[in-house]
DSSP file (Angstrom, degrees, kcal/mol; ACC not computed):
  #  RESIDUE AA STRUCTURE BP1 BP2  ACC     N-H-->O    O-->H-N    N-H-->O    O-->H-N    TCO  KAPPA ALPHA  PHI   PSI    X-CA   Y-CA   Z-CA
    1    1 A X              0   0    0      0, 0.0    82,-0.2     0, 0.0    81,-0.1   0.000 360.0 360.0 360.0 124.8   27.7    4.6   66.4
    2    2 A X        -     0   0    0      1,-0.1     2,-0.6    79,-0.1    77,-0.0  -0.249 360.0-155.3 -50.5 141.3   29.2    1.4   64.4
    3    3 A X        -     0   0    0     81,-0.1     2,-0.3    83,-0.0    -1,-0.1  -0.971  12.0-129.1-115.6 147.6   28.2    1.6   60.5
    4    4 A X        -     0   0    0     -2,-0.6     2,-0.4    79,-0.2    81,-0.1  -0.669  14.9-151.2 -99.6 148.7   28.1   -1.2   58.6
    5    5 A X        -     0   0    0     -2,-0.3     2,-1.9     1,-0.1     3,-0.0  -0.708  32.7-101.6-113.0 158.5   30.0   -1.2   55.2
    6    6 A X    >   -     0   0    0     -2,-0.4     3,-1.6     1,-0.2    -1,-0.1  -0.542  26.4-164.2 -63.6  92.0   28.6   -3.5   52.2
    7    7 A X  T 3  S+     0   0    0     -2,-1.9    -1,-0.2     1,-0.3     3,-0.0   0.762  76.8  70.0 -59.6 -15.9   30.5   -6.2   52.2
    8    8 A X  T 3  S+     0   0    0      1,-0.2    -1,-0.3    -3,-0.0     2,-0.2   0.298  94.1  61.0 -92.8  28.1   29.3   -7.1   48.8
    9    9 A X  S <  S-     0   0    0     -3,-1.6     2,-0.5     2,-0.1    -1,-0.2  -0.880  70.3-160.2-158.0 114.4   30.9   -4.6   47.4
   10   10 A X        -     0   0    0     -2,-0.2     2,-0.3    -3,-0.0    53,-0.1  -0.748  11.0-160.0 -93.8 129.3   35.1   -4.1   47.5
   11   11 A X        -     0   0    0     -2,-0.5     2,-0.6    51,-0.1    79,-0.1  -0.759  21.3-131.9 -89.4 161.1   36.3   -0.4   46.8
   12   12 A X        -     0   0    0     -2,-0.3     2,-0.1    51,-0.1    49,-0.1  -0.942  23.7-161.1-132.2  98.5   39.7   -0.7   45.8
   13   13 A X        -     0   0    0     -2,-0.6     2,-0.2    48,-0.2    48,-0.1  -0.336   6.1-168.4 -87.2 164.0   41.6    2.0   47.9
   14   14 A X        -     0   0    0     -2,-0.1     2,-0.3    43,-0.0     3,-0.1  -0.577  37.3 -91.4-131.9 177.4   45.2    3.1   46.6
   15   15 A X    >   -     0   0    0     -2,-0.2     3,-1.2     1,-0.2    42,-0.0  -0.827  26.4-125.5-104.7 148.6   47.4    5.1   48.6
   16   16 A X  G >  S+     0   0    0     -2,-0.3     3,-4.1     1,-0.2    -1,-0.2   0.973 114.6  64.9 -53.7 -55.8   47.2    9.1   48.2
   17   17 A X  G 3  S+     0   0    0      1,-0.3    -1,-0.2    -3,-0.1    40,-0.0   0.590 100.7  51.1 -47.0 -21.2   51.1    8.9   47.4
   18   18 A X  G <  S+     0   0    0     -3,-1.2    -1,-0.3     2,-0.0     2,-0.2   0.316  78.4 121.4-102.3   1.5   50.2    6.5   43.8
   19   19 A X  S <  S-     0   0    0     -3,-4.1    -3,-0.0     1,-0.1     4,-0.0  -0.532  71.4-119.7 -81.7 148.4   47.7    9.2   42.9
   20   20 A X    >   -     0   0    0     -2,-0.2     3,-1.4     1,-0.1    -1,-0.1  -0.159  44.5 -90.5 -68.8-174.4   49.0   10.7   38.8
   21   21 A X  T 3  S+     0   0    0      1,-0.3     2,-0.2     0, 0.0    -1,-0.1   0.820 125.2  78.5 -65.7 -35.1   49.8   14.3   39.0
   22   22 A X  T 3  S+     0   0    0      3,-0.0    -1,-0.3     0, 0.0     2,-0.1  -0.030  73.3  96.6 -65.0   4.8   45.9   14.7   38.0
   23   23 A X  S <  S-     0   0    0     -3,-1.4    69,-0.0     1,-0.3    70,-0.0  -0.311  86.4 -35.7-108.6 167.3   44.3   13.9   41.7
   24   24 A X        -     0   0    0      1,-0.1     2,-0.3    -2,-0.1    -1,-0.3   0.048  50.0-134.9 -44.3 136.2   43.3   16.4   44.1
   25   25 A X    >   +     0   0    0     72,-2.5     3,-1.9     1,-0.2     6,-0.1  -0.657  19.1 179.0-129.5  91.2   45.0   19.6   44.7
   26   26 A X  T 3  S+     0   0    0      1,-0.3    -1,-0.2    -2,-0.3    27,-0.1   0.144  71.3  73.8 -26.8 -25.8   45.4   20.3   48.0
   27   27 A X  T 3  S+     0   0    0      4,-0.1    -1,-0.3     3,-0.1     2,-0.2   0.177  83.2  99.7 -73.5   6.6   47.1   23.7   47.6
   28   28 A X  S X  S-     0   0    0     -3,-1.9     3,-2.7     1,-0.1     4,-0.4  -0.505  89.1  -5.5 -64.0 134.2   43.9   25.0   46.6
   29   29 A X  T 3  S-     0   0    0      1,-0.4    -1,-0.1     2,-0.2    -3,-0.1   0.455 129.0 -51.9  81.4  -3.5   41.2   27.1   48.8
   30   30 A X  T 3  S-     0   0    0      1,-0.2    -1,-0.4    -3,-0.1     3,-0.1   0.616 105.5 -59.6 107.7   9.2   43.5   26.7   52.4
   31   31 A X  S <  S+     0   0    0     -3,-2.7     2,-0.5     1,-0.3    -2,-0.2   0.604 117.7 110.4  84.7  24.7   43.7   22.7   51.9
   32   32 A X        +     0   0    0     -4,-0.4     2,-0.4    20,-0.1    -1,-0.3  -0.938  43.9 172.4-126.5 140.7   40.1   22.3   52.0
   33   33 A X  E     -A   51   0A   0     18,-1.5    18,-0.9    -2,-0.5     2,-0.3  -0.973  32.8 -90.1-141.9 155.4   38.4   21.5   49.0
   34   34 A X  E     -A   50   0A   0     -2,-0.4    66,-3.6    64,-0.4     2,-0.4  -0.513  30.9-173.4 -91.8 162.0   35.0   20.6   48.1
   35   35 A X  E     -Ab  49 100A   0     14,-3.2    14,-2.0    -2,-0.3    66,-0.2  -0.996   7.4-160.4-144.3 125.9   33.5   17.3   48.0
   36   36 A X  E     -Ab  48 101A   0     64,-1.5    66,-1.5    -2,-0.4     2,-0.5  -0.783  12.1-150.4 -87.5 129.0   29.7   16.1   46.6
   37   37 A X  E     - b   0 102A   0     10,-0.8     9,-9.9    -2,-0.2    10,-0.4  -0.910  22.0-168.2 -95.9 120.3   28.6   12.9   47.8
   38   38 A X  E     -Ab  45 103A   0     64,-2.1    66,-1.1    -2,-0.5     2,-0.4  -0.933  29.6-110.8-113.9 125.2   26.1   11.5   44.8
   39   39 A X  E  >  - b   0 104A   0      5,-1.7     4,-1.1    -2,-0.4     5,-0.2  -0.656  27.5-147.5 -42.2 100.8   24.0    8.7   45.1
   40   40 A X  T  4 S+     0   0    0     64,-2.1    65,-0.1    -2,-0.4    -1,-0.1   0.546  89.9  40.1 -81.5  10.4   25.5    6.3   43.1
   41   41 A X  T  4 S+     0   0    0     63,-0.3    -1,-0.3     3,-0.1    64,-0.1   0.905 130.1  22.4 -70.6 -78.1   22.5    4.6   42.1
   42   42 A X  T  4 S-     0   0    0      2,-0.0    -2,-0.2     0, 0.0     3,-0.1   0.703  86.5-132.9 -38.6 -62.6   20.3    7.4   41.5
   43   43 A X     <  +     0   0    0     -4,-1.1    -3,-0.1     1,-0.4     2,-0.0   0.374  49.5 155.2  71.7  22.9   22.5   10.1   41.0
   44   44 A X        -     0   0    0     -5,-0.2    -5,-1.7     1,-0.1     2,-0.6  -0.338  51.4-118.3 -68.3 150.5   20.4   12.2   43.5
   45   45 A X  E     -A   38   0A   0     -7,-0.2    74,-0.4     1,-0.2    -7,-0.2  -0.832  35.6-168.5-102.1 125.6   23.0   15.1   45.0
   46   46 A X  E     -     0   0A   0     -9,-9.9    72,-1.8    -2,-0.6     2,-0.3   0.869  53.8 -44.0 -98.6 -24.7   23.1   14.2   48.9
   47   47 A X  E     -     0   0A   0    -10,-0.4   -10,-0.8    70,-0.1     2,-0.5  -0.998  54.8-136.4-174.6-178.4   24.7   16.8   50.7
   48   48 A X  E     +A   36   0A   0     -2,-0.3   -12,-0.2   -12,-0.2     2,-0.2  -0.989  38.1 150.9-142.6 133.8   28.3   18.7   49.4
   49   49 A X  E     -A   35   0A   0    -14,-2.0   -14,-3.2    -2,-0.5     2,-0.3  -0.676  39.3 -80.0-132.2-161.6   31.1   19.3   52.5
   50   50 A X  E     -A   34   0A   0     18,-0.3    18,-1.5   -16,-0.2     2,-0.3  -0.897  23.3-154.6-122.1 154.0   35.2   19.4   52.5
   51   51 A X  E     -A   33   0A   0    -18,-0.9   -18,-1.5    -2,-0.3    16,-0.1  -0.930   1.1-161.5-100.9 128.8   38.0   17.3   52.4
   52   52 A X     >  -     0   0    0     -2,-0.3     4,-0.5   -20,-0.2     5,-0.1  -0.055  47.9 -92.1 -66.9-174.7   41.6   17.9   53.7
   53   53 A X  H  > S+     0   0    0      2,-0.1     4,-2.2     1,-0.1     3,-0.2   0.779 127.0  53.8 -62.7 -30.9   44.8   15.6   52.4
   54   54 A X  H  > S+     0   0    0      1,-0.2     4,-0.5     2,-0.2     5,-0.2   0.984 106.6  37.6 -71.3 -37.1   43.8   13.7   55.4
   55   55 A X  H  > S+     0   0    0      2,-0.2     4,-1.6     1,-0.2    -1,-0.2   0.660 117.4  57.2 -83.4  -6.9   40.5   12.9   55.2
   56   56 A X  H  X S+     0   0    0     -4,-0.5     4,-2.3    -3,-0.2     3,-0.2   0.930 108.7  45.7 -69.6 -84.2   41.0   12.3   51.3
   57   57 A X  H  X S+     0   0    0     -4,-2.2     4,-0.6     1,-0.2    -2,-0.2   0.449 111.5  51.6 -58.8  -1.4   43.6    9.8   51.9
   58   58 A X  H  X S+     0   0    0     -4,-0.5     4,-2.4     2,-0.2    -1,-0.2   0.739 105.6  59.0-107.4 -37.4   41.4    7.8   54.9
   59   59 A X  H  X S+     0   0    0     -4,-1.6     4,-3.7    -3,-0.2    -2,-0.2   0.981 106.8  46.5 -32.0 -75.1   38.3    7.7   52.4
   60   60 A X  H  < S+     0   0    0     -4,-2.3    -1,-0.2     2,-0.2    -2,-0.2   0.671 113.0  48.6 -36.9 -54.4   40.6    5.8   50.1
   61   61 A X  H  < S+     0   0    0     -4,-0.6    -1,-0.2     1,-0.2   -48,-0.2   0.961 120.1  34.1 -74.5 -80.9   41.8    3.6   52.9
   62   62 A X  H  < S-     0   0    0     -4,-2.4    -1,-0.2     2,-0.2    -2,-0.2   0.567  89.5-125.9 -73.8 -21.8   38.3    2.7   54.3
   63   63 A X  S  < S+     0   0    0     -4,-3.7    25,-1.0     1,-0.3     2,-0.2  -0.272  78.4 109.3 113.9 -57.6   36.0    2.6   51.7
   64   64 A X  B    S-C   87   0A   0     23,-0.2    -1,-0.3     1,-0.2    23,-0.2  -0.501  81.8 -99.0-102.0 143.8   33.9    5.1   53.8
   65   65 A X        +     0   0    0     21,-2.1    13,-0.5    -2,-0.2     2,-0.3   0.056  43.8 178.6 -38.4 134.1   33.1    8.9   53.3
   66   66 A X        +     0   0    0     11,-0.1     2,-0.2   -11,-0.1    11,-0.2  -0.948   8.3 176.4-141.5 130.0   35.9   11.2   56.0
   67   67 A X        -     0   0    0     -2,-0.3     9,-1.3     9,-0.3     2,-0.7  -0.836  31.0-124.7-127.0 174.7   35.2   14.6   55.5
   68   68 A X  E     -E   75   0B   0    -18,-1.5   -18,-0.3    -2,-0.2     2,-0.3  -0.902  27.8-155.5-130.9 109.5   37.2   17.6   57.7
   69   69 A X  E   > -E   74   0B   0      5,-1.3     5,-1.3    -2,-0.7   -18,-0.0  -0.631   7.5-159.3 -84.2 149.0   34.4   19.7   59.4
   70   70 A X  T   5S+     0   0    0     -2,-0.3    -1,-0.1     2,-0.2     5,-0.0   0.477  84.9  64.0-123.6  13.4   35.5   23.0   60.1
   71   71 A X  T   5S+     0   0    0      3,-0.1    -1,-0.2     1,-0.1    -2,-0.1   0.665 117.4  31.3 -73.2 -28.7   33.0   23.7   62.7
   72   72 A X  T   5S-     0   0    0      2,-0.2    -2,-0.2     4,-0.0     3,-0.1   0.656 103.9-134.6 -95.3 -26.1   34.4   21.1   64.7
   73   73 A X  T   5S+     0   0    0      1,-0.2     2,-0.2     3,-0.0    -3,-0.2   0.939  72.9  78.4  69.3  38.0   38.0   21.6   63.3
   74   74 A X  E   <S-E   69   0B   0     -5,-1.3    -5,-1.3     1,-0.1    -1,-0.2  -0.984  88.3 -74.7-156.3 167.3   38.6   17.8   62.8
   75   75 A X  E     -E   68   0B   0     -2,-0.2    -7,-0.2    -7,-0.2     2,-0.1  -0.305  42.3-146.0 -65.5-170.1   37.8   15.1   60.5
   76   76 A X        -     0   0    0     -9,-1.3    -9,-0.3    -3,-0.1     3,-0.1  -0.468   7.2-145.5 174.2  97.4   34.8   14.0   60.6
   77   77 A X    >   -     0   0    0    -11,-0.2     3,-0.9     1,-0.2     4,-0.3  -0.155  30.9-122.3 -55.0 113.5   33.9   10.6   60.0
   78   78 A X  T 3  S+     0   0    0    -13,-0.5    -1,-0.2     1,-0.2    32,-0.0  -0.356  97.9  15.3 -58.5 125.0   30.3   10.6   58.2
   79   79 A X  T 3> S+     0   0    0     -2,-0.3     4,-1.5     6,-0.1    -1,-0.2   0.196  82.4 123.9  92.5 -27.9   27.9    8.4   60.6
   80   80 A X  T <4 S+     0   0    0     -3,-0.9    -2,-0.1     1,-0.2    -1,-0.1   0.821  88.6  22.6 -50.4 -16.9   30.2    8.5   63.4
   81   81 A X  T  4 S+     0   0    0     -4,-0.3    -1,-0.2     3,-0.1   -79,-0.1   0.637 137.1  28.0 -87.5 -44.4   27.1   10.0   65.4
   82   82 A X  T  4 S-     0   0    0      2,-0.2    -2,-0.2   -81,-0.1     3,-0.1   0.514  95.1-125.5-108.4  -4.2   23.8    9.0   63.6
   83   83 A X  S  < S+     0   0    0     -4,-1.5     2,-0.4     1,-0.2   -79,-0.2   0.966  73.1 134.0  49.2  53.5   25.4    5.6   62.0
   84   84 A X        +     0   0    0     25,-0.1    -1,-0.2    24,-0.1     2,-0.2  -0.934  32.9 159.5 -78.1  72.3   24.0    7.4   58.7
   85   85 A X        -     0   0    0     -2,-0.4    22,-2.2    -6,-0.2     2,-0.5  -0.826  36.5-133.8-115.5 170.6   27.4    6.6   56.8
   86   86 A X  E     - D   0 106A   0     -2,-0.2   -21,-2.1    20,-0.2    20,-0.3  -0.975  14.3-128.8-128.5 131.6   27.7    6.5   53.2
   87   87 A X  E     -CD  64 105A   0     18,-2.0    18,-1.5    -2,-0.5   -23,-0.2  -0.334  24.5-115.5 -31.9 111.5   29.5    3.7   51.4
   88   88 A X  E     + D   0 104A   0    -25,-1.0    16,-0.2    16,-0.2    17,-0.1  -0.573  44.6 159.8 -43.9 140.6   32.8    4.7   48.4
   89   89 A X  E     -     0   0A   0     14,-1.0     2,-0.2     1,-0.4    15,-0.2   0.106  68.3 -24.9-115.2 -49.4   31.5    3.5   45.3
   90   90 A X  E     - D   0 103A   0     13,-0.9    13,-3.2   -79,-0.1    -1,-0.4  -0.963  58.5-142.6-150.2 175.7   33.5    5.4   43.3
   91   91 A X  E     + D   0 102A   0     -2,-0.2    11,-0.2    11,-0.2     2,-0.2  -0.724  20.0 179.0-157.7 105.1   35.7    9.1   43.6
   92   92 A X  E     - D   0 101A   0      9,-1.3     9,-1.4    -2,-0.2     2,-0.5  -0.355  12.5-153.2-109.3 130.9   36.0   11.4   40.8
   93   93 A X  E     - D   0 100A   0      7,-0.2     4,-0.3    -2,-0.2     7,-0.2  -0.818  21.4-122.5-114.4 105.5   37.9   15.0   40.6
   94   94 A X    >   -     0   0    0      5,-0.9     3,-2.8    -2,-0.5     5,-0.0   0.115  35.7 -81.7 -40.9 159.5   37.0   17.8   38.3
   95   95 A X  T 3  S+     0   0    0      1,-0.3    -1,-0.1     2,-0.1    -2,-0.0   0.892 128.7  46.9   3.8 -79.2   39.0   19.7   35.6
   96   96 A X  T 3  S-     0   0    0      1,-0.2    -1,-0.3   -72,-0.0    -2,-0.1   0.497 101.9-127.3 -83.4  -1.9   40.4   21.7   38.0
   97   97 A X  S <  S+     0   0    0     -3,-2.8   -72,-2.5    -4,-0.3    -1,-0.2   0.573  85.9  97.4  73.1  10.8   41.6   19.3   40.7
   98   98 A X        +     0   0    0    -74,-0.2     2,-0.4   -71,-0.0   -64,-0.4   0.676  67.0  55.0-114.6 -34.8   39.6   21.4   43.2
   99   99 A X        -     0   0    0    -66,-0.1    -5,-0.9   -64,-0.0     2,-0.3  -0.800  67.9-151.0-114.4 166.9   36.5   19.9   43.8
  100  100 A X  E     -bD  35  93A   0    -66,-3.6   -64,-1.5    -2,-0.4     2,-0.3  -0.860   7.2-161.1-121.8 142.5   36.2   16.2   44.9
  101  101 A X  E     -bD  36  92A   0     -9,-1.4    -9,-1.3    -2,-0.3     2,-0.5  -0.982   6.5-162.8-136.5 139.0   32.8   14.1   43.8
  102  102 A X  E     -bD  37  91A   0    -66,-1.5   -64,-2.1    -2,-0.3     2,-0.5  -0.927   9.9-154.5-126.8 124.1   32.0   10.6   46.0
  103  103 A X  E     +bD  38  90A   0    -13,-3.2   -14,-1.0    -2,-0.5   -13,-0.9  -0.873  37.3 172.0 -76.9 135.2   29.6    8.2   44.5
  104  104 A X  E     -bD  39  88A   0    -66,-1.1   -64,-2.1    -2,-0.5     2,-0.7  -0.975  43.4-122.9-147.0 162.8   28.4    6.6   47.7
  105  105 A X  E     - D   0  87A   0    -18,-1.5   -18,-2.0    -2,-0.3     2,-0.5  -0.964  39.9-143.3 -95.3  91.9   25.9    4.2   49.2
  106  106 A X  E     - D   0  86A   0     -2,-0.7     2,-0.8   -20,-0.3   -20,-0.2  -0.733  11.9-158.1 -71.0 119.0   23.9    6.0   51.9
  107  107 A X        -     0   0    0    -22,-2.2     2,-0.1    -2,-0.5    -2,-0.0  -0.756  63.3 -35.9 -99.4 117.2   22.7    4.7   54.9
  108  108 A X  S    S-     0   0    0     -2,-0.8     2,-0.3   -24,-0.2   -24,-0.1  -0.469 115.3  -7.0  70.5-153.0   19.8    6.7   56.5
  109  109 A X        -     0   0    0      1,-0.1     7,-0.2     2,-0.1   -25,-0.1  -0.380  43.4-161.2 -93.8 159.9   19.8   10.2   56.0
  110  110 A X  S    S+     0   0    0      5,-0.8     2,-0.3    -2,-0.3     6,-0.2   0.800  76.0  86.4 -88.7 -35.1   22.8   12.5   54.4
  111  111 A X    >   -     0   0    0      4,-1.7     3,-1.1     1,-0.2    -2,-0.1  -0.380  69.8-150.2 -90.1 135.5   21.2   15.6   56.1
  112  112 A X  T 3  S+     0   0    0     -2,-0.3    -1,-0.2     1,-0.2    30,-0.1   0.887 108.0  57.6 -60.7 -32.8   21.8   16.9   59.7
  113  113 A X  T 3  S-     0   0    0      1,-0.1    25,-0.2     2,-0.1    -1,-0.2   0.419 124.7-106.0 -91.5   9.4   18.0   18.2   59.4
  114  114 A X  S <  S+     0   0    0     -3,-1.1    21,-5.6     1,-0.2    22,-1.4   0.618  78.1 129.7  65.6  22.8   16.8   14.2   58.7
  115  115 A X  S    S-     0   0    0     19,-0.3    -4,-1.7    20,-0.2    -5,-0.8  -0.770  71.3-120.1-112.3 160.9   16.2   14.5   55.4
  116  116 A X  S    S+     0   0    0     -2,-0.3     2,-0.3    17,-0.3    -6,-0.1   0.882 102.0  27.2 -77.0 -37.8   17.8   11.9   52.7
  117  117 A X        -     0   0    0     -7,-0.1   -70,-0.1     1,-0.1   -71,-0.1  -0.924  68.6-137.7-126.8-163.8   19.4   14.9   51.3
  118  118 A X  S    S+     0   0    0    -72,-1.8     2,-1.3    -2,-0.3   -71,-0.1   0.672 102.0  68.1 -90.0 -29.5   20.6   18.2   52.3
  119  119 A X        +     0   0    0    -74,-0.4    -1,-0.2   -73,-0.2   -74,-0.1  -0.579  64.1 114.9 -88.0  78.3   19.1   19.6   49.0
  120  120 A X        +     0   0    0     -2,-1.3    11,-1.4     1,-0.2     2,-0.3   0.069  56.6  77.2-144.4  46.7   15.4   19.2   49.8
  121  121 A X  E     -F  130   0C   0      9,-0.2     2,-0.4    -3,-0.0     9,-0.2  -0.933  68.1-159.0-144.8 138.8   14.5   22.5   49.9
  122  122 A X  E     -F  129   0C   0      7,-2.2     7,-3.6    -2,-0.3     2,-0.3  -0.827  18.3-130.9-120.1 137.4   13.9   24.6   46.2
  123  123 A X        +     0   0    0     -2,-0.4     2,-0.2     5,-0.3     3,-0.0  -0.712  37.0 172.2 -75.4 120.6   14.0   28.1   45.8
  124  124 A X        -     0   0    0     -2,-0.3     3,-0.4     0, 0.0     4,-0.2  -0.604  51.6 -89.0-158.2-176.8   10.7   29.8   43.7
  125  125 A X  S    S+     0   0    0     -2,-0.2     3,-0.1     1,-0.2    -2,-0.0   0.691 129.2  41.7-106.9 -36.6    9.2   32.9   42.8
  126  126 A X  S    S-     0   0    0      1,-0.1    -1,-0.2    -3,-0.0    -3,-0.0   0.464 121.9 -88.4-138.9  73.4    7.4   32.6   45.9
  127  127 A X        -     0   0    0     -3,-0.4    -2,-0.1     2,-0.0    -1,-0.1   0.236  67.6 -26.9  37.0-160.8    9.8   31.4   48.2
  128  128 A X        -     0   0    0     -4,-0.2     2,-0.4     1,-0.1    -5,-0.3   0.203  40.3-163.2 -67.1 153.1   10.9   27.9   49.3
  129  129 A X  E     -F  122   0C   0     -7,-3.6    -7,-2.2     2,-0.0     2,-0.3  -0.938  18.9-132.0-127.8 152.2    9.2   25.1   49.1
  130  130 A X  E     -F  121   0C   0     -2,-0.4     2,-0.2    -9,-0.2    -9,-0.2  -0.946  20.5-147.6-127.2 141.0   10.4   22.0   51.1
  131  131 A X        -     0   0    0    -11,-1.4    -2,-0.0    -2,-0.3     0, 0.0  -0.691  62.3 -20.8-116.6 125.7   10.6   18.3   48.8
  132  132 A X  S    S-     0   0    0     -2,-0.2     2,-0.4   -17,-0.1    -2,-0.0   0.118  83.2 -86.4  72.2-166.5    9.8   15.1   50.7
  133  133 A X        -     0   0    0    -19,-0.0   -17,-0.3     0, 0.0   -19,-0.0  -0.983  46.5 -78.3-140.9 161.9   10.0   14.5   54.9
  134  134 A X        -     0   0    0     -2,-0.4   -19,-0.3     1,-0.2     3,-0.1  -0.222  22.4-153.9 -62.0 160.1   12.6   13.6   57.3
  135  135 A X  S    S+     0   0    0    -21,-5.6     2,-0.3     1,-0.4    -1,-0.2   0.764  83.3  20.9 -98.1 -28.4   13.5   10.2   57.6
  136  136 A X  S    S-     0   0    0    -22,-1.4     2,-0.5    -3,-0.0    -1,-0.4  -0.994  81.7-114.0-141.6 134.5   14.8   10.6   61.3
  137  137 A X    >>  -     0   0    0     -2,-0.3     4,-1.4     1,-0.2     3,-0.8  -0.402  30.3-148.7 -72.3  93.2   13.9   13.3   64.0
  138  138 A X  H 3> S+     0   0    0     -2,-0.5     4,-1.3     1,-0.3     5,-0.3   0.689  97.8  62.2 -52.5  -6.7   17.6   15.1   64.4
  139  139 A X  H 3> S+     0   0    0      1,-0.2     4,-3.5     3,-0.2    -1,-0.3   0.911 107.3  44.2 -93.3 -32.6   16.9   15.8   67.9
  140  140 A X  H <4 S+     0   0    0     -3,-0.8    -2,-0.2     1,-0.2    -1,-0.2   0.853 123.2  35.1 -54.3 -30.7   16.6   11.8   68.6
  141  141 A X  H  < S+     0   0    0     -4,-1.4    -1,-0.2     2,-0.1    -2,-0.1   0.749 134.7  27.8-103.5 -20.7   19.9   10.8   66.4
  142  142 A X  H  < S-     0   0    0     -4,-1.3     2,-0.2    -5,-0.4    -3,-0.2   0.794 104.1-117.7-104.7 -28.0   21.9   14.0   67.4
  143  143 A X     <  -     0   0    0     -4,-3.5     2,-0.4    -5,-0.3    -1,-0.2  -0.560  50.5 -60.7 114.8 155.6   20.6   15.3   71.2
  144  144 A X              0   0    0     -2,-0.2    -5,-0.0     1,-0.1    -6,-0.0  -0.827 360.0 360.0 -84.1 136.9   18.8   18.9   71.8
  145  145 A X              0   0    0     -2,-0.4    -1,-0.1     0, 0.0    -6,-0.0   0.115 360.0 360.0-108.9 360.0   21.5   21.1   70.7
């Protein structure tokens, strides 16, 4: 499914090869590192996966979220199924060069389960309570799995 990127808004991708010595370190953790996607409005947390070198270095290129699922054991272009993709706004590294944080623009929902994010269920004394409702019925945007 096509996603449409904001044109009103240019990220300005680099090539991995121009990152300082301070960018993501990829000899971490099996080459897989984590990466947060933050609303970059809001600052609401939407949903936290990994990135390889590759999928690192194709963000940058495109402007749009590439994460490397490792259930499927390939990148895996955010939206490329539900056309829920989320927009670079900006892309941040911690201290430790190991985890990766994406400001993004989301389109639709973040969550496999249809909810806007992944975090929309809280933990209590007497057990979870689930925040808000899906936005889209996963078995319509994904298929009976």
């Amino acid at each position: 499914m096509p996603c449409d990127i904001d044109t009103d808004f240019t990220f300005e991708a680099f090539p991995v090869t121009n990152l300082p010595p301070a960018g993501p370190d990829f000899s971490k953790n099996d080459g897989l590192l984590p990466a947060i996607a933050q609303d970059a409005d809001t600052g609401e947390v939407l949903m936290m996966a990994y990135m390889n070198a590759e999928a690192f270095a194709e963000t940058q290129r495109s402007g749009r979220a590439v994460y490397y699922s490792r259930s499927r054991g390939r990148l895996w272009r955010k939206g490329e199924e539900s056309g829920h993709c989320q927009t670079v706004r900006q892309i941040l590294i911690d201290c430790d060069a190991d985890t990766i944080l994406l400001k993004v623009t989301q389109q639709g929902a973040a969550c496999h389960d249809g909810y806007r994010s992944c975090f929309y269920r809280e933990v209590t004394p007497n057990g979870l309570v689930t925040h808000g409702q899906p936005l889209v019925d996963p078995g319509a945007v994904y298929g009976k799995k």
